[in-house]
FIKOLNU-124785 format. One line per 8 residues: their letters; for each residue x negated, y, z negated of C-alpha. Coordinates in steps of 0.25 Angstrom, whole numbers, padded with zeros to 4 digits, m for minus. Layout:
A = X:Y:Z; ... .
//
This chain:
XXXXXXXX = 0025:m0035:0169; 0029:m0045:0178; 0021:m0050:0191; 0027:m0041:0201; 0025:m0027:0190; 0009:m0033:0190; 0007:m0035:0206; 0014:m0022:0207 .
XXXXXXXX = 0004:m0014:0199; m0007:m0023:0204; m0005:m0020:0218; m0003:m0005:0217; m0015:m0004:0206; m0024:m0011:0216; m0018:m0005:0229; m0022:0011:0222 .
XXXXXXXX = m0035:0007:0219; m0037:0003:0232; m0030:0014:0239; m0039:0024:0232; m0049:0020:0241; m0040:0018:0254; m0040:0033:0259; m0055:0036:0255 .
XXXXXXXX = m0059:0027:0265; m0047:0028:0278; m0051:0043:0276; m0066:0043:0274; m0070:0033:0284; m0065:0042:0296; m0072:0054:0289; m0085:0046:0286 .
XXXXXXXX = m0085:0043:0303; m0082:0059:0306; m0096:0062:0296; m0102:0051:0303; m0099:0056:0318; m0102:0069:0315; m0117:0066:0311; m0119:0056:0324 .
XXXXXXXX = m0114:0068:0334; m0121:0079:0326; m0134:0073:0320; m0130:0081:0308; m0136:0075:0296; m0125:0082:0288; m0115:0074:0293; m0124:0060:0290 .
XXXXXXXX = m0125:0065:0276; m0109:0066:0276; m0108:0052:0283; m0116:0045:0273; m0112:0053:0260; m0096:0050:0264; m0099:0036:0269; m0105:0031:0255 .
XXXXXXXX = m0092:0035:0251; m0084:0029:0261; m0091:0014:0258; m0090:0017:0244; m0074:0018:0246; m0074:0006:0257; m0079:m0003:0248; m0072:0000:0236 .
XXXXXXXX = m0059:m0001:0245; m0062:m0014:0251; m0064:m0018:0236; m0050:m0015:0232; m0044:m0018:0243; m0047:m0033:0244; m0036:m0036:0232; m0026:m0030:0241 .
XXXXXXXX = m0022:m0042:0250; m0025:m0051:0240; m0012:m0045:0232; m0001:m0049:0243; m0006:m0063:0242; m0006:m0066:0228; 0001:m0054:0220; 0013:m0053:0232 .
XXXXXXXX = 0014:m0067:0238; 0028:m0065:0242; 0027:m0053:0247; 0016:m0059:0256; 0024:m0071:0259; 0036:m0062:0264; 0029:m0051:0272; 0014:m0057:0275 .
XXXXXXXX = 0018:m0061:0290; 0018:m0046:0291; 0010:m0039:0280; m0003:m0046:0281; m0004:m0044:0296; m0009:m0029:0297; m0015:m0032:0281; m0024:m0044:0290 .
XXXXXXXX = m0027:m0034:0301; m0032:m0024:0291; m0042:m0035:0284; m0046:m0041:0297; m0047:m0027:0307; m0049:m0016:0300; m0055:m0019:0287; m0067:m0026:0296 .
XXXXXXXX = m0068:m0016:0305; m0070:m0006:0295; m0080:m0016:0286; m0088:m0019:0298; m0089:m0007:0301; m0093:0000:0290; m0102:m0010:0288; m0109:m0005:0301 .
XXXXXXXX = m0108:0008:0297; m0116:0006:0284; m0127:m0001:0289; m0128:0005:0303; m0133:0018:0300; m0147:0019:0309; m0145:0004:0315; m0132:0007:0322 .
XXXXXXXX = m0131:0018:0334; m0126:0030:0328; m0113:0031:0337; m0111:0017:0332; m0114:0018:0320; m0104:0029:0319; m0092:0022:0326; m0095:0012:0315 .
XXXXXXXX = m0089:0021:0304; m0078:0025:0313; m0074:0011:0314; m0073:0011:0299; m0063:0022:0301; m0056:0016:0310; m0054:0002:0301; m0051:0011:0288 .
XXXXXXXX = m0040:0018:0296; m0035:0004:0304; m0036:m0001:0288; m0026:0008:0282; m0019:0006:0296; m0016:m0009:0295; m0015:m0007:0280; m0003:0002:0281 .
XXXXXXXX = 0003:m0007:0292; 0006:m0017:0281; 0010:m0007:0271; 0021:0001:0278; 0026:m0012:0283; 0030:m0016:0267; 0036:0000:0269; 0043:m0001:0282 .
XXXXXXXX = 0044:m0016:0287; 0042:m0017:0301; 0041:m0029:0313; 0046:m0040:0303; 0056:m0049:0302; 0061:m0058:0291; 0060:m0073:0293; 0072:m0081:0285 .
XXXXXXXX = 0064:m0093:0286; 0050:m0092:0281; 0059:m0078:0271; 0047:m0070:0277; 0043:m0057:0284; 0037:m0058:0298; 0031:m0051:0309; 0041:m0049:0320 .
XXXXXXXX = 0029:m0052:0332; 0021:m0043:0337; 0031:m0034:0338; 0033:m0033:0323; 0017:m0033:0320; 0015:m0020:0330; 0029:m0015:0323; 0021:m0016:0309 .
XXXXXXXX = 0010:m0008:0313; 0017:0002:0320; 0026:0005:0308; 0030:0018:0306; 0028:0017:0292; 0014:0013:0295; 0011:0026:0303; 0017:0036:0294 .
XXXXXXXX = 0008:0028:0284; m0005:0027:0290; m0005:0039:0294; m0001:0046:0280; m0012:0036:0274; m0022:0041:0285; m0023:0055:0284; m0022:0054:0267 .
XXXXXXXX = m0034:0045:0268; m0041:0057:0276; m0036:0067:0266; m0042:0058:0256; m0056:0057:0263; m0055:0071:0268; m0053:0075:0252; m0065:0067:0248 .
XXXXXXXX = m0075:0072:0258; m0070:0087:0254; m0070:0084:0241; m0085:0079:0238; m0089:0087:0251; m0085:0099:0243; m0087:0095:0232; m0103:0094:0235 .
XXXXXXXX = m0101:0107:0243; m0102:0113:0228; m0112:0106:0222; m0122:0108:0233; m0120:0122:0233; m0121:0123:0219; m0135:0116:0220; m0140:0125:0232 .
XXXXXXXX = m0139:0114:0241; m0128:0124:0250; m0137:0118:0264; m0130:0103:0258; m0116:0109:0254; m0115:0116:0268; m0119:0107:0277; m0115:0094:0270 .
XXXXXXXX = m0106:0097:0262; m0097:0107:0269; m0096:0099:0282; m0091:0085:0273; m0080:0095:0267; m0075:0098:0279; m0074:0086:0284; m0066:0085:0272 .
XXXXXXXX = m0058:0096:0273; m0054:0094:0287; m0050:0080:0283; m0040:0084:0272; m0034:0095:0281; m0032:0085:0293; m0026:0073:0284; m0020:0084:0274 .
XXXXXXXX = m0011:0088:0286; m0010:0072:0290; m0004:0069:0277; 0008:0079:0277; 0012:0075:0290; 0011:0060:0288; 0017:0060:0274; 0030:0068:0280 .
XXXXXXXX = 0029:0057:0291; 0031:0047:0280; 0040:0053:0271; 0051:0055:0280; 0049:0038:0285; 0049:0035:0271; 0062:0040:0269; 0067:0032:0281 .
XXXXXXXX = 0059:0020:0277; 0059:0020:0262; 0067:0031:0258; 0068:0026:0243; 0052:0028:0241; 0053:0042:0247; 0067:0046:0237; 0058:0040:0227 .
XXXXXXXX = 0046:0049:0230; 0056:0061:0227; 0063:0055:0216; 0074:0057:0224; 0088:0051:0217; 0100:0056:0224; 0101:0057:0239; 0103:0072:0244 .
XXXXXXXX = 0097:0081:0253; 0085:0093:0253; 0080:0083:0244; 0068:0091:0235; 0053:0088:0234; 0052:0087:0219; 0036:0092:0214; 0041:0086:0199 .
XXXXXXXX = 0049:0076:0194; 0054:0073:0179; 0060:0063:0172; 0061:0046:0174; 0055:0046:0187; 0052:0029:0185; 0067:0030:0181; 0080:0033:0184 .
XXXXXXXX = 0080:0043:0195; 0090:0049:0190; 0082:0057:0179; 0071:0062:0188; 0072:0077:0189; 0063:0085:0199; 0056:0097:0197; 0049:0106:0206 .
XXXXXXXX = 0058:0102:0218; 0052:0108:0233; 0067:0108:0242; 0071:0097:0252; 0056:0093:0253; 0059:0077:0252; 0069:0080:0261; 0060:0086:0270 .
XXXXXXXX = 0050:0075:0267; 0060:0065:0271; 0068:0069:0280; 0063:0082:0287; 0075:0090:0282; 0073:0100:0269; 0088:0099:0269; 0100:0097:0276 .
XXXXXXXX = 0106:0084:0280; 0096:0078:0285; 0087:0080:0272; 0096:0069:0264; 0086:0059:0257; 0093:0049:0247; 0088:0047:0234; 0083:0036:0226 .
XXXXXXXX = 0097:0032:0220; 0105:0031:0234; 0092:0022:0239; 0094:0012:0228; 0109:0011:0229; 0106:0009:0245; 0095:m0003:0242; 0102:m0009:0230 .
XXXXXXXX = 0115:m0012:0240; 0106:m0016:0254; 0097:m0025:0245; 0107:m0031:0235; 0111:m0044:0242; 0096:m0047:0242; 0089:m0041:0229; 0101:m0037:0221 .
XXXXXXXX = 0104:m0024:0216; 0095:m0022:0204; 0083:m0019:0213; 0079:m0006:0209; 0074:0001:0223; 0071:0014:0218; 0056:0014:0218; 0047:0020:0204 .
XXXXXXXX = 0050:0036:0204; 0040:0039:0196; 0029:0032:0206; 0035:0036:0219; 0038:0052:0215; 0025:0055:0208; 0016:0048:0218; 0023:0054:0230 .
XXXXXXXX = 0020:0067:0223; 0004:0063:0218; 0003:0060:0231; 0006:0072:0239; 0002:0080:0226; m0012:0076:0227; m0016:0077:0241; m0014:0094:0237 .
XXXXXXXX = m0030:0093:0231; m0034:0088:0243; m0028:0101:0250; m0034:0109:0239; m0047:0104:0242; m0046:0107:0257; m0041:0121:0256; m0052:0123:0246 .
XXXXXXXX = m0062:0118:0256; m0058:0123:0268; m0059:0136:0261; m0073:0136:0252; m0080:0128:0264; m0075:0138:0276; m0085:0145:0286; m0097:0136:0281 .
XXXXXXXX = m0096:0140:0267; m0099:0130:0255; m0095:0133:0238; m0100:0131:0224; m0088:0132:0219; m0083:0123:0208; m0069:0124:0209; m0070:0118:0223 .
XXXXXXXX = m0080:0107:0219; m0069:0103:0208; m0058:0104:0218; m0066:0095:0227; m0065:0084:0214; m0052:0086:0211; m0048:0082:0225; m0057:0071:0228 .
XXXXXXXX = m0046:0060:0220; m0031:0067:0224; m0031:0063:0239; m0034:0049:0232; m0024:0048:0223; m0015:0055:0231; m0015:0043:0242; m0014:0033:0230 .
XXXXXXXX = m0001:0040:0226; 0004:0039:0240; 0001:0028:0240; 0007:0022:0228; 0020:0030:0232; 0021:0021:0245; 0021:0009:0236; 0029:0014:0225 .
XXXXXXXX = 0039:0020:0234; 0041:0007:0240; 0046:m0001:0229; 0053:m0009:0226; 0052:m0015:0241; 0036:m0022:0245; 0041:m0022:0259; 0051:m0011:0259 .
XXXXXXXX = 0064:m0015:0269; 0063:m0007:0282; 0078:0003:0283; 0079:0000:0297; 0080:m0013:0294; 0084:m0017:0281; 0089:m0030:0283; 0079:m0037:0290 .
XXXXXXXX = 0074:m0043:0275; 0058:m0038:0279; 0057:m0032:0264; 0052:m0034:0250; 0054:m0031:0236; 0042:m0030:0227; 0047:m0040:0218; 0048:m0050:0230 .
XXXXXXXX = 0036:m0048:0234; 0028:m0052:0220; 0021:m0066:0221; 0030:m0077:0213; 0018:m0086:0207; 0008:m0076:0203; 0010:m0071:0186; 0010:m0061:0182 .
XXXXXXXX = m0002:m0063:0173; m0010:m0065:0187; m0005:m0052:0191; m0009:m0044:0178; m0023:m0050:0177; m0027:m0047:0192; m0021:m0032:0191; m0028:m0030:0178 .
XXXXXXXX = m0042:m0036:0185; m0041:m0027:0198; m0035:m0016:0190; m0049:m0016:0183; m0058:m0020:0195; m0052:m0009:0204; m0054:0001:0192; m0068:m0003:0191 .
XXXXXXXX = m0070:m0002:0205; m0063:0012:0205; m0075:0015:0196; m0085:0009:0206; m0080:0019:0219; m0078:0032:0210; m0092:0029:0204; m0099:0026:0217 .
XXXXXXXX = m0092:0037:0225; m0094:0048:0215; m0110:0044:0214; m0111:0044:0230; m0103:0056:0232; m0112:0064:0219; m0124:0058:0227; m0121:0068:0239 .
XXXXXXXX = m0128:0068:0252; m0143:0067:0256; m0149:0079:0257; m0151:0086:0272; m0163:0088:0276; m0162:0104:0273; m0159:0099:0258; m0169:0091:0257 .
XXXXXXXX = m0181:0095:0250; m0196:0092:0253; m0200:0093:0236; m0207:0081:0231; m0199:0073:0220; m0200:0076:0207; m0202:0062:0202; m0207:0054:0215 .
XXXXXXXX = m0215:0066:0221; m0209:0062:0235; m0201:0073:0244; m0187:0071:0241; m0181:0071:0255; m0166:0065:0251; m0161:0056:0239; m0162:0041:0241 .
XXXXX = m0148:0036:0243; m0143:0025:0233; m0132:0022:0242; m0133:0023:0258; m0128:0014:0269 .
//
């Protein structure tokens, strides 16, 4: 494999397991601060026991993520020097702003809110963990700024002298973070980080609903427990409807903006209209698009999901084919005309579908709640503690697949040309944007070393979540129990915590 094939994978290996632990921690942190407002304006210890419980979690997650995430950066510099050269003026302004604000603030923070517990006033010690909130979701803010400028350039200009991109003023810079790219994604990213966090609070929630019930602990399950779920459940509901609009949001600007990836989502060969939602496809989807066949097809959905239309004039969408011949003859005075535009099939289609596919455990899990948990009731049931399991991973992976569909879908393009202004030379192919000294023996031994330290560390924060999550809550003081212990012959008022902060 050649450099550019070995910083490909590297990137989007690293980039994955990185994003697994993304949407935990933009979703939980606000959640954590709800629990932890609750128990300061109440003085209900069920809402303490809540904070904490969810809060190990959340610093498990924080410091995992911080962990994987320090490689990121260092990529542009070293595996895509070119890339950075062209388009660092612009790129590594909101990527500084990130590192510099919102990174800190969330740090510092969080670091207050660890160890101020009893030395800080509780009001303040509250709005501590809100500030976290805030930097997490300023975090993925400025984060996505740089990102949906490589989708949809905006405020730069091409200088022929130094052959770079740059800022155009301040004008440009307030044009980068107003991009409407980055508000449609921003917002999609938001609300299916709370679905995510909302999913894993209802899950265990739930989930510990069952076992605490089955061990006559129903004082726990009910007061614990059930209020946790529906923090949960109410979560899901509100970024469940957040999701649906934003995604249609972003559909439709994808196929003014990139309409290649969103033909590509569909398999899409031949322009026409009333263009069908395929739930199946067969045949050679990482091939020629011509011997893709789609099964299962739902009626002018893509349409719909592109234009607005079902059908009609207005619900034209062109395919795949019509796109290449379009770029090969606007592109090929400067890359030629063997540049093959169409992005991997198989890729874009299957995780445009994983990801949409998945999220449907997380609405299984909340009609099941909403249902067993109504008018103050709690279960023993099995199937629902199983269900609870079954969807703690799906919003997970189905953000990773969205994703990876974003990033796929782009290709072949780094910095993909903006339509409305396609000749202003402030793009990128992939292959331009590979550093030119780097081997690819360099390359392959750093991917097969993180490769292997992100797997391990993957052990690490499922090991160390599932033993604090199995660990449960301390007991409330009606659970407690006044028995002497069998070995030490002291009264056993609550388990010694081997993790607190």
């Amino acid at each position: 494999m050649e450099a550019l094939d070995l910083a490909r994978w590297q990137f989007g290996i690293t980039t994955v397991y990185h994003f697994i632990l993304v949407p935990l921690t933009i979703g939980l942190s606000p959640l954590v601060a709800i629990m932890h407002t609750a128990w300061v304006r109440t003085g209900n210890e069920r809402w303490h026991r809540l904070t904490k419980f969810f809060g190990k979690v959340l610093l498990i997650n924080f410091a995992l993520g911080v962990a994987t995430g320090i490689v990121q950066e260092f990529q542009f510099g070293m595996n895509w020097s070119e890339y950075s050269r062209f388009v660092g003026d612009i790129f590594g302004a909101p990527l500084a702003i990130e590192a510099l604000a919102a990174f800190f603030l969330e740090s510092t923070f969080l670091g207050l809110w660890i160890f101020g517990e009893g030395k800080l006033p509780k009001w303040l010690h509250s709005a501590c963990i809100w500030a976290v909130a805030v930097g997490t979701t300023l975090s993925a803010y400025w984060i996505l700024a740089a990102n949906s400028w490589m989708q949809h350039p905006v405020g730069a200009v091409f200088n022929p002298e130094t052959g770079r991109a740059e800022l155009d003023g301040v004008g440009g810079f307030l044009e980068v973070i107003t991009n409407n790219t980055l508000v449609a994604a921003f917002t999609h990213t938001l609300t299916a980080s709370w679905l995510v966090a909302g999913t894993f609070v209802a899950g265990i929630c739930g989930w510990w609903i069952v076992r605490s019930v089955r061990a006559e602990r129903e004082h726990e399950a009910r007061q614990v427990w059930r209020t946790g779920a529906y923090v949960g459940l109410v979560t899901m509901l509100v970024a469940g409807v957040g999701v649906g609009i934003t995604g249609d949001f972003q559909g439709k600007l994808m196929y003014e903006q990139q309409p290649m990836k969103m033909s590509a989502a569909e398999g899409h060969v031949e322009g026409g209209e009333a263009v069908p939602f395929s739930l199946l496809a067969i045949g050679d989807l990482s091939g020629d698009p011509e011997n893709v066949r789609h099964l299962i097809k739902i009626p002018g959905v893509t349409s719909f999901l592109g234009t607005g239309s079902f059908t009609g004039e207005d619900s034209y969408l062109p395919g795949v084919n019509d796109l290449q011949e379009e770029y090969t003859l606007r592109y090929a005075d400067q890359f030629g005309t063997d540049v093959d535009y169409i992005p991997n099939l198989a890729v874009t289609y299957w995780s445009f579908r994983l990801m949409i596919g998945l999220a449907a455990f997380s609405a299984a899990l909340a009609v099941a709640g909403l249902w067993l948990l109504r008018r103050g009731r709690v279960t023993d049931a099995t199937w629902f503690s199983r269900l609870c399991l079954v969807a703690l991973p799906m919003p997970f992976l189905a953000s990773s697949f969205g994703w990876i569909f974003t990033e796929m879908g782009r290709q072949p393009w780094v910095v993909h040309p903006n339509p409305a202004n396609p000749v202003d030379q402030v793009y990128m192919l992939t292959q331009d944007g590979v550093s030119t000294v780097v081997p690819a023996g360099t390359v392959l031994t750093s991917m097969v070393v993180f490769t292997l330290l992100y797997a391990a560390l993957g052990v690490v924060w499922f090991l160390l979540i599932k033993r604090y999550v199995r660990e449960g809550v301390e007991p409330l003081a009606e659970d407690r129990t006044d028995e002497p212990d069998e070995v030490t012959g002291s009264e056993a008022l609550e388990p010694t915590l081997s993790f607190a902060y």
